[in-house]
N, C-alpha and C positions, 0 to 999 in steps of 0.2 A: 643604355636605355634613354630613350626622349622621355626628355623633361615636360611636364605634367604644364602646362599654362593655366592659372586661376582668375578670373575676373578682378578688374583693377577695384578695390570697393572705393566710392568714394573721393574716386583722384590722391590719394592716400601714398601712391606711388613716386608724387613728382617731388625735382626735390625741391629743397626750401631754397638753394643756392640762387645768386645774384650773378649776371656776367663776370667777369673778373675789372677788377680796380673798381667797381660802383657797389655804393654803402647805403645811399639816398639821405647821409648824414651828412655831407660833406667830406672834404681829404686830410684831417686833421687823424693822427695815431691813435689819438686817444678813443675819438670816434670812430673808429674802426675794428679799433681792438672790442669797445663795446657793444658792437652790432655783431661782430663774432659770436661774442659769448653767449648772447641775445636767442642769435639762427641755431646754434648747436643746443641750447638747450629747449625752443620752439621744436628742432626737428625732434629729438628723443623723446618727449610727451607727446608730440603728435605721433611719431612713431609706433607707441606702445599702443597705442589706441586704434590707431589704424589695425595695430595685429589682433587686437581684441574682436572687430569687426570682422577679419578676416577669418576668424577662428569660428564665430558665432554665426555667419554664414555658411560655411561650409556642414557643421554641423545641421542648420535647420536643414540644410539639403543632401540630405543624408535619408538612403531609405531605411525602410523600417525594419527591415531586415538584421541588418547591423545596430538596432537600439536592443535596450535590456531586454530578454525575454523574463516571462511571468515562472517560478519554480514552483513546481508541482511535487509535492510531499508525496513518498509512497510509506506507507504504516506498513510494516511488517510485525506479524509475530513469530516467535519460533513454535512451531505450527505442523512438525514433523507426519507425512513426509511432502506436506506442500513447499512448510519452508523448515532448513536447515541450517543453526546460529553456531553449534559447537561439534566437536567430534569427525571423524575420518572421513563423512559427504557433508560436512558441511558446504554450503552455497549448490547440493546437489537435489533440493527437493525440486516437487511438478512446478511451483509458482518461482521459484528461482531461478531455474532455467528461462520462463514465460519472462521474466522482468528484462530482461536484454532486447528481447526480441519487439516486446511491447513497447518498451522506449524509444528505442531505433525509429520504429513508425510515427513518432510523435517531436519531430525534429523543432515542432514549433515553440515546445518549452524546454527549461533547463530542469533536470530532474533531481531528488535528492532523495534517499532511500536510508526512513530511520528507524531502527528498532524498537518496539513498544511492546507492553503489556495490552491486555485487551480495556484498560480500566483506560491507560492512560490514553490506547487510540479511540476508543469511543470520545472520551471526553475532546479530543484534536478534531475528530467528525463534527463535531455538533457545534464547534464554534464557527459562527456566521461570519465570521471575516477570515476564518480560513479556508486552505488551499491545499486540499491533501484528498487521498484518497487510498482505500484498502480494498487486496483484488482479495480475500477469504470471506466474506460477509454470506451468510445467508439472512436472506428476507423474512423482515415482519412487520405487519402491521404498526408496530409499536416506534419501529426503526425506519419506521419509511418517512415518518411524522420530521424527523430533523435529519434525515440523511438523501442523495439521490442514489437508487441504482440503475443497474447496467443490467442488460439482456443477462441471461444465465449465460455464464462461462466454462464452467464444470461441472461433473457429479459426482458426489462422493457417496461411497454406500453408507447406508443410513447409521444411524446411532445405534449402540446396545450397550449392556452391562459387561464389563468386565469383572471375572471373580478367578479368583484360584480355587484350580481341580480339588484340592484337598474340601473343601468347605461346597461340593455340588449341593449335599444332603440339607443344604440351607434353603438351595432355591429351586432344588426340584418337585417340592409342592405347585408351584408358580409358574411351571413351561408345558407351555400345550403338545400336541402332539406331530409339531412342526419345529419342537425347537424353542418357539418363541415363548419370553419372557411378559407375565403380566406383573407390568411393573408396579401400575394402582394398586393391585392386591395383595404385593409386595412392602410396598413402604407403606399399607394400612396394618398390615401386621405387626408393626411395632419387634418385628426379630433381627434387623440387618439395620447398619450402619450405612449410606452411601457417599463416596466423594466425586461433586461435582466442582465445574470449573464455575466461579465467580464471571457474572455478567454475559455467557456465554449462552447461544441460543442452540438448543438440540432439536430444534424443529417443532411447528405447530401442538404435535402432539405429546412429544414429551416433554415440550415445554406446559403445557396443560397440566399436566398427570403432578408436575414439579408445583405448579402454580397451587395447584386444590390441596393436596392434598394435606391431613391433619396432622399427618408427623414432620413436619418441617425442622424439628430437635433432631432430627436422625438425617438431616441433610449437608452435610459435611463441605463447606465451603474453602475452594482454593484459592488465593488471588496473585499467585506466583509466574513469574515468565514461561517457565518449565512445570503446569500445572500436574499435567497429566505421567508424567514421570513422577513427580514428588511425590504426587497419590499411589502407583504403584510401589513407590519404598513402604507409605504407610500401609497400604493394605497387608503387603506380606509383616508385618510386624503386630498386625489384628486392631488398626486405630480406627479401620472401618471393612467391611467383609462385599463391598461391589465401587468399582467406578462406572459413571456412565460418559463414554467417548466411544470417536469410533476405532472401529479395530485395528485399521490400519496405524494407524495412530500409537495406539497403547503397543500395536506387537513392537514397530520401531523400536519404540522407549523400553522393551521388555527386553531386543536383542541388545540394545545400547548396554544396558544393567547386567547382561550374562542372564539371562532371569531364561529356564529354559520351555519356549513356549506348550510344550507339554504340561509343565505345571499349571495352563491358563485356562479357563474356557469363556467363550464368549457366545453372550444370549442375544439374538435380535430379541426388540421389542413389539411388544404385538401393536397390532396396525399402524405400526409404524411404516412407511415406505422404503423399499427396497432401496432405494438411491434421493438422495438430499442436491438442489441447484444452489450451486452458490455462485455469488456477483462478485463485481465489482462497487464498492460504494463510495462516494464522494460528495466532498461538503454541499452542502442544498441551498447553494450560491448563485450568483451569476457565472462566476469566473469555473464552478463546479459542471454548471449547463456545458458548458461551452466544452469544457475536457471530455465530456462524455457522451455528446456526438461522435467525437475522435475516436474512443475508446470504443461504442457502439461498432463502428464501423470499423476498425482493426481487427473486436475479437470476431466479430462472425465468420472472419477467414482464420484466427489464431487457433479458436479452441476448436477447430476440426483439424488443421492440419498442424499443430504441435501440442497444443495441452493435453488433449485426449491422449496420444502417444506418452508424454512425457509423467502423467497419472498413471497409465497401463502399469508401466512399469514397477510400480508399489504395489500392486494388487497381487493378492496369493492367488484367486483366480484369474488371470489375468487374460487369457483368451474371451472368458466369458462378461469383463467389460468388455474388451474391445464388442466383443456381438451386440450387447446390449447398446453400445453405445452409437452405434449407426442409428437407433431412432432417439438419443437425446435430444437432438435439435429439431426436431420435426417443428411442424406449424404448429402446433399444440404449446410447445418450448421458446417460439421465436426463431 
């Protein structure tokens, strides 16, 4: 290999040497010997110094390429079947797979991927000097105030109650003749217990129906990693008679448990939407701006040609996303 040449800094290279027999001390031993001593220890301070120069040059001219890049927090939660923390698919949900594929495009940070509760990753969003972002967020008004998002990414079908078949005779006063669940007139009845996840957003309008209503004693708060599992142990044990999540969600955790989905049923909520967008969200920084151009412009090719498929997958109707989801993105969606 040829040898690399570096600019001389400084004259830094020459040496301290003197022709040979000249001292400029005169020819006495004595003096000779102490201009030796003199040159050798001039040259090694000069020496070190020169390399210090030489070091500290080469560095400023250095592109930027090779300097630290910025690390970007990804929040995860276990969030089945987006994402997958324990058990035989773990690392196999829709947003798990999405995480390799999204970083890859993103060559210009260092990335690092930590697992959170929803309490702890809200609170990581919201600090203004941080540098993190979470791809499960659905939008709200309330959330938009300290956090940035991202075009929609996915759909997931909407929220509803989860109850066991044994106890229908609870909530079939309460279902229209579609199915669907009036959940207001539900929890104003003061008969049913419900477990919801802590800080979690079920969308505009069940978050409303949550917000107003007078029995909030009967609203059964989770704040666990694994919320929506934990609530189906308690439900089947009677410490409350409905969860609200979504289905795909709860069956996961119902096959996880042996729990046989026969035993379950599940009510959409009235006027609720068929299908729920959710983002990407990241801190509502500069350094947040700037990741979610990147990330704008990654997913509008991502989540048509891999998340959509990668989601399909968990749907019990699953040909009837894919149909639907040919007009997720329309102009309407972004």
């Amino acid at each position: 290999m040829k040898n690399r040449e570096y600019p001389v800094v400084g004259g830094c290279q020459r040496s301290a040497q003197r022709p040979p027999g000249h001292t400029g001390f005169g020819s006495s031993q004595f003096f000779r010997d102490l201009h030796r001593r003199m040159v050798n220890r001039f040259t090694r301070a000069r020496g070190a110094g020169c390399y210090a120069l030489l070091f500290l040059s080469v560095m400023v001219g250095m592109p930027a390429t090779a300097q630290a890049k910025e690390t970007l927090t990804w929040l995860l939660r276990d969030f089945p079947p987006l994402t997958i923390f324990s058990g035989p698919q773990t690392g196999q949900g829709a947003i798990d797979k999405l995480m390799p594929e999204l970083i890859a495009r993103m060559p210009e940070y260092d990335h690092k991927v930590m697992h959170v509760n929803r309490a702890r990753g809200t609170q990581m969003l919201q600090d203004p000097d941080g540098f993190a972002c979470d791809p499960t967020l659905l939008w709200t008004a309330e959330r938009e105030k300290t956090i940035l998002f991202s075009i929609p990414t996915y759909a997931t079908p909407g929220n509803g109650v989860t109850v066991e078949q044994r106890n229908h005779a609870l909530f079939a006063p309460f279902l229209d003749n579609d199915g669907h669940l009036d959940l207001a007139a539900l929890l104003a009845s003061d008969k049913v217990k419900v477990g919801i996840v802590a800080e979690r957003s079920y969308g505009p309008v069940v978050d409303k129906i949550l917000r107003e209503t007078t029995q909030s004693d009967n609203l059964i708060l989770h704040y666990g990693n694994t919320a929506v599992g934990s609530m189906l142990e308690m439900e089947r044990l009677d410490r409350f008679q409905a969860i609200i999540s979504y289905w795909p969600e709860a069956r996961y955790h119902a096959q996880q448990q042996g729990i046989p989905l026969s035993e379950l049923e599940f009510f959409p909520i009235k006027n609720a939407p068929k299908y729920q967008f959710a983002h990407i969200g990241c801190s509502k920084n500069d350094q947040g701006r700037v990741a979610m151009e990147v990330i704008n412009r990654e997913m509008r090719v991502l989540r048509v040609t891999k998340l959509i498929g990668f989601y399909a997958e968990w749907m019990v109707k699953k040909e009837e996303y894919l149909r639907d989801a040919q007009t997720f993105f329309d102009e309407g969606q972004k």
